[in-house]
C-alpha positions in Angstrom: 75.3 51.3 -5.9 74.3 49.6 -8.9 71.0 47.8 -8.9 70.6 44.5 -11.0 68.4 45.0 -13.6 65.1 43.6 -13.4 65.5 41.5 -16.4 68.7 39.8 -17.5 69.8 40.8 -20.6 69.8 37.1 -22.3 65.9 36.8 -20.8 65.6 40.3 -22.9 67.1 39.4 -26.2 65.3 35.9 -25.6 62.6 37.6 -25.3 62.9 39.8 -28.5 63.4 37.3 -30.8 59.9 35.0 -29.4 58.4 37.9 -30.0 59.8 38.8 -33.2 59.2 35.3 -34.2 55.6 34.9 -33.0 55.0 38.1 -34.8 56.0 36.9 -38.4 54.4 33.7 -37.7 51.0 35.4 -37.5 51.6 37.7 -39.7 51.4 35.0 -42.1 49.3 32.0 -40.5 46.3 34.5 -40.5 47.8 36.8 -43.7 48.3 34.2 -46.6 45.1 32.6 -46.4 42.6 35.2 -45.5 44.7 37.1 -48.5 45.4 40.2 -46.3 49.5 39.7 -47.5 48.5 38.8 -51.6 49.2 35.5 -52.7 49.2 33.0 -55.8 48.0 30.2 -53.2 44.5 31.8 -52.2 41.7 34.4 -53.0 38.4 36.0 -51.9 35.6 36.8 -53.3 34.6 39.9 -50.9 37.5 42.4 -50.6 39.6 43.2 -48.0 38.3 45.8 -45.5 40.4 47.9 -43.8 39.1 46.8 -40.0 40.6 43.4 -41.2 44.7 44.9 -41.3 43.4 46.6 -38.0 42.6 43.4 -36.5 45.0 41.6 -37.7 48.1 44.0 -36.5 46.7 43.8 -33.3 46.4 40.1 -33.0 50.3 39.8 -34.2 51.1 42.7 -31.7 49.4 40.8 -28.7 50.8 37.7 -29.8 54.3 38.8 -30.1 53.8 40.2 -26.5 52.0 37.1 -25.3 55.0 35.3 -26.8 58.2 37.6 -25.3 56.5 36.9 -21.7 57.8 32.8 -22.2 61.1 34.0 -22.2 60.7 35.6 -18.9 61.9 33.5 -15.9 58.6 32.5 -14.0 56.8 29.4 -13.1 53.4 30.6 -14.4 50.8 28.6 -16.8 51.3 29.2 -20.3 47.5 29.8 -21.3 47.6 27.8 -24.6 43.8 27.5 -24.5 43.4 31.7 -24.7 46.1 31.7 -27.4 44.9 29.4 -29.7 41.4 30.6 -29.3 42.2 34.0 -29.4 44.2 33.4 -33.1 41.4 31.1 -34.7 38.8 33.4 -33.6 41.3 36.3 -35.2 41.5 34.1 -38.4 37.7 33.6 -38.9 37.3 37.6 -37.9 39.6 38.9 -41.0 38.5 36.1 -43.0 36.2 35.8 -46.3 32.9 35.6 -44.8 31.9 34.2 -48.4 35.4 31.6 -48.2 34.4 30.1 -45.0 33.1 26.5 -46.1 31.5 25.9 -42.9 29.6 29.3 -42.6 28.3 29.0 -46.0 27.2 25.2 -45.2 25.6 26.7 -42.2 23.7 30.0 -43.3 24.4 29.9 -46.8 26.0 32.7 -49.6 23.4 35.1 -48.5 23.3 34.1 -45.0 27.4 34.5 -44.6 27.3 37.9 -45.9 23.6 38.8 -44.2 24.6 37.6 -40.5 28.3 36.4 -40.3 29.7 39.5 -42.2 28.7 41.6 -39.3 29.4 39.5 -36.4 32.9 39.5 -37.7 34.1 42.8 -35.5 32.6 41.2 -32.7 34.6 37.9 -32.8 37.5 40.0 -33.4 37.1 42.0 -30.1 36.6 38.0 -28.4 40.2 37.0 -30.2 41.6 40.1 -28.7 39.9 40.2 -25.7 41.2 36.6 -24.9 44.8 37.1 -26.3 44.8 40.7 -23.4 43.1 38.2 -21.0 45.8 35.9 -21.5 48.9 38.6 -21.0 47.5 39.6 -18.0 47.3 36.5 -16.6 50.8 35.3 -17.7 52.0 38.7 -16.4 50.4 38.9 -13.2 52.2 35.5 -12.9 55.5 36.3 -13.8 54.9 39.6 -11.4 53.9 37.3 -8.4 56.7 34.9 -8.8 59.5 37.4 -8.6 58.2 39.0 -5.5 58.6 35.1 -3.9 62.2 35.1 -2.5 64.8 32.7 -4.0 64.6 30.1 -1.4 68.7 30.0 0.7 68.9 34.2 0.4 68.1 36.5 2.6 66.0 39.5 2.4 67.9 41.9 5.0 71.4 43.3 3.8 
């Protein structure tokens, strides 16, 4: 007896390629500007540290995942809201505390590297945290809605 798979294979190699796609994406909507990927376009004035590549691979990790799970057939919310916020919030984590206009408005050369600079980790754990809280969610959907039988079949064989 063969059992269908739980996934069907275009759903699958759909959802490869979102997530393949949502990976490059961030990779360099949050890379190029924060200079993490080296550019003509943009610089810092405070170097790279290496929590930012951390943070950064695992915001394009749990966006790539976030972004397979649209491929998958369910009727579930898509949690725009926790995606967004979680990749701004990454953005502004891995960025040049210095760089940021409106942090350096706020608090001021010294101030951005004397209280934003180590806040930074923290609002990266938020962008992750809401980018996981959004997964879960989208998959605890997806889980639900398969267990709802097709309406017109029947359960007993």
């Amino acid at each position: 007896m063969n059992a269908a798979p739980l996934i069907p294979r275009e759903a699958r190699v759909t959802a490869v390629s979102y997530g393949l796609g949502a990976a490059l994406v961030t990779t360099l909507l949050i890379g190029i500007p924060t200079v993490l990927i080296p550019n003509p376009w943009f610089s810092r004035m405070e170097p790279v540290r290496p929590q930012d590549y951390v943070f950064l691979a695992l915001t394009v990790m749990l966006t790539a995942i976030l972004a397979a799970s649209y491929a998958l057939p369910a009727a579930c919310p898509l949690h725009e809201g926790k995606l967004a916020a979680g990749g701004f919030l990454s953005f502004i984590a891995v960025g040049c505390p210095v760089c940021n206009k409106v942090v350096v408005l706020a608090l001021g050369a010294s101030g951005a590297m004397s209280y934003f600079a180590p806040l930074q980790p923290l609002i990266a754990l938020v962008s992750i945290a809401l980018l996981g809280s959004a997964i879960r969610l989208r998959y605890c959907a997806i889980r639900t809605a398969r267990q709802v039988p097709v309406p017109g079949t029947s359960t007993t064989t």
